[in-house]
N, C-alpha and C positions, 0 to 999 in steps of 0.2 A: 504494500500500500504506500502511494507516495503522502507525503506531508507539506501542506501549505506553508510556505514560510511567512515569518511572525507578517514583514511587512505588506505580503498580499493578502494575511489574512485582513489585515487593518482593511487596506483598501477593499476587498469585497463587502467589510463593516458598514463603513459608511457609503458605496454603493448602493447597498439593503436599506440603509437607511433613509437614503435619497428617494429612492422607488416606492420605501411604502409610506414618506409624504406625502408623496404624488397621487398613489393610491387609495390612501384614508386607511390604511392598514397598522393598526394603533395597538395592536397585539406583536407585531414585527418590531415596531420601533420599543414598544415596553422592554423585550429581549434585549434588545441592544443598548440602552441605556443602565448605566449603575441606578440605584436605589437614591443615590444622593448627588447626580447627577446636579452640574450649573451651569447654565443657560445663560451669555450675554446678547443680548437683543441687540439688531443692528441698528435701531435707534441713539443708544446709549441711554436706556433706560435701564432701572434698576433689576439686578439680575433675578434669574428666578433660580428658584433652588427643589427638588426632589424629584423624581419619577413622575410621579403625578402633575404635579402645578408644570413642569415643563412639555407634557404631552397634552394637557388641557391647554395651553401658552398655542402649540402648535395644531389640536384643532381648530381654534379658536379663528385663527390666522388662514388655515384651511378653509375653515367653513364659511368665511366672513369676507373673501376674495379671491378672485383668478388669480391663482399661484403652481405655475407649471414648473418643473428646472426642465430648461431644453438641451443642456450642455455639460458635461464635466469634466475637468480632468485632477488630477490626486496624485499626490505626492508622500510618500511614508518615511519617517523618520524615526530611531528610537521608537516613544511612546506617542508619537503624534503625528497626525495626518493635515496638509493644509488641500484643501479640496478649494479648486476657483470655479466657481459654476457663473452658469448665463440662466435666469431667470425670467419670465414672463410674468407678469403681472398687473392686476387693477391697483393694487395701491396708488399712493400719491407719488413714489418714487419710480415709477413704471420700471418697463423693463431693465434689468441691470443686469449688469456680470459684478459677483464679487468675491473673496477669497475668506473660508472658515478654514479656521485653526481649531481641530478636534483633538483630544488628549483620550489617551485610555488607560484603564489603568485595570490588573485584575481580568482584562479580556473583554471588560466592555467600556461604554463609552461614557467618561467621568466628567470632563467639560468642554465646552464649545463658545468659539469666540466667535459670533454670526456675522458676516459681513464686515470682520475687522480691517480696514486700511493697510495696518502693518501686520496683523495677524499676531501679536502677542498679548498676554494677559495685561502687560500695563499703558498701554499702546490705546493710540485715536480710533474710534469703531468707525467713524466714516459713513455719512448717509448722503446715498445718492439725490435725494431732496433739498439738500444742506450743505453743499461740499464745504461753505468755507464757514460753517458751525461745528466750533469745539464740545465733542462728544467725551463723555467718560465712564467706567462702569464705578460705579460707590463699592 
């Protein structure tokens, strides 16, 4: 039996997890997320924090507007994956491309920087409605 190595397993991760955004598939992404999983929102609003409030966060977001990813591509490193996708969307920030900084830890997925600029945890999140408003996560 051959064995996936650590960094394509990352990247089939959040693959899976891109797909069952897409999908509404809230049982796929539950598996993929740690229990205490943290969410920075690419607004620069205040993070969210656990399982639950981060996949409520994302139906929410689902349910509430035209949000496709039409694009991706993924990069694996150590414990973290920086994924640059091209989005569609009704929001007010319409369509974008932007780069999440995902971290894992334990084998799933422990936190996520959405749509960060520079892609690190202490870094400008960057909103395509706002380029030149100073974002930050508390």
């Amino acid at each position: 039996m051959r064995r996936i190595s650590g960094p394509m397993a990352k990247r089939n991760k959040v693959l899976d997890g891109y797909a069952a955004f897409n999908n509404g598939e809230w049982a796929t992404l539950e598996k993929l997320l740690c229990e205490d999983v943290v969410w920075h929102p690419m607004d620069g609003g205040r993070k969210i924090e656990g399982r639950d409030k981060v996949i409520a966060h994302l139906k929410d977001l689902r349910n509430t507007t035209v949000v496709e990813l039409l694009d991706i591509a993924i990069d694996t490193r150590a414990n973290a994956a920086i994924a640059v996708d091209f989005t569609r969307t009704t929001r007010k920030e319409g369509d974008h491309a932007c780069a999440d900084k995902i971290v894992f830890e334990g084998g799933c997925i422990k936190e996520v920087w959405h749509c960060a600029a520079d892609t690190h945890q202490h870094g400008h999140a960057g909103h395509p409605a706002t380029p030149t408003k100073a974002h930050s996560h508390p």
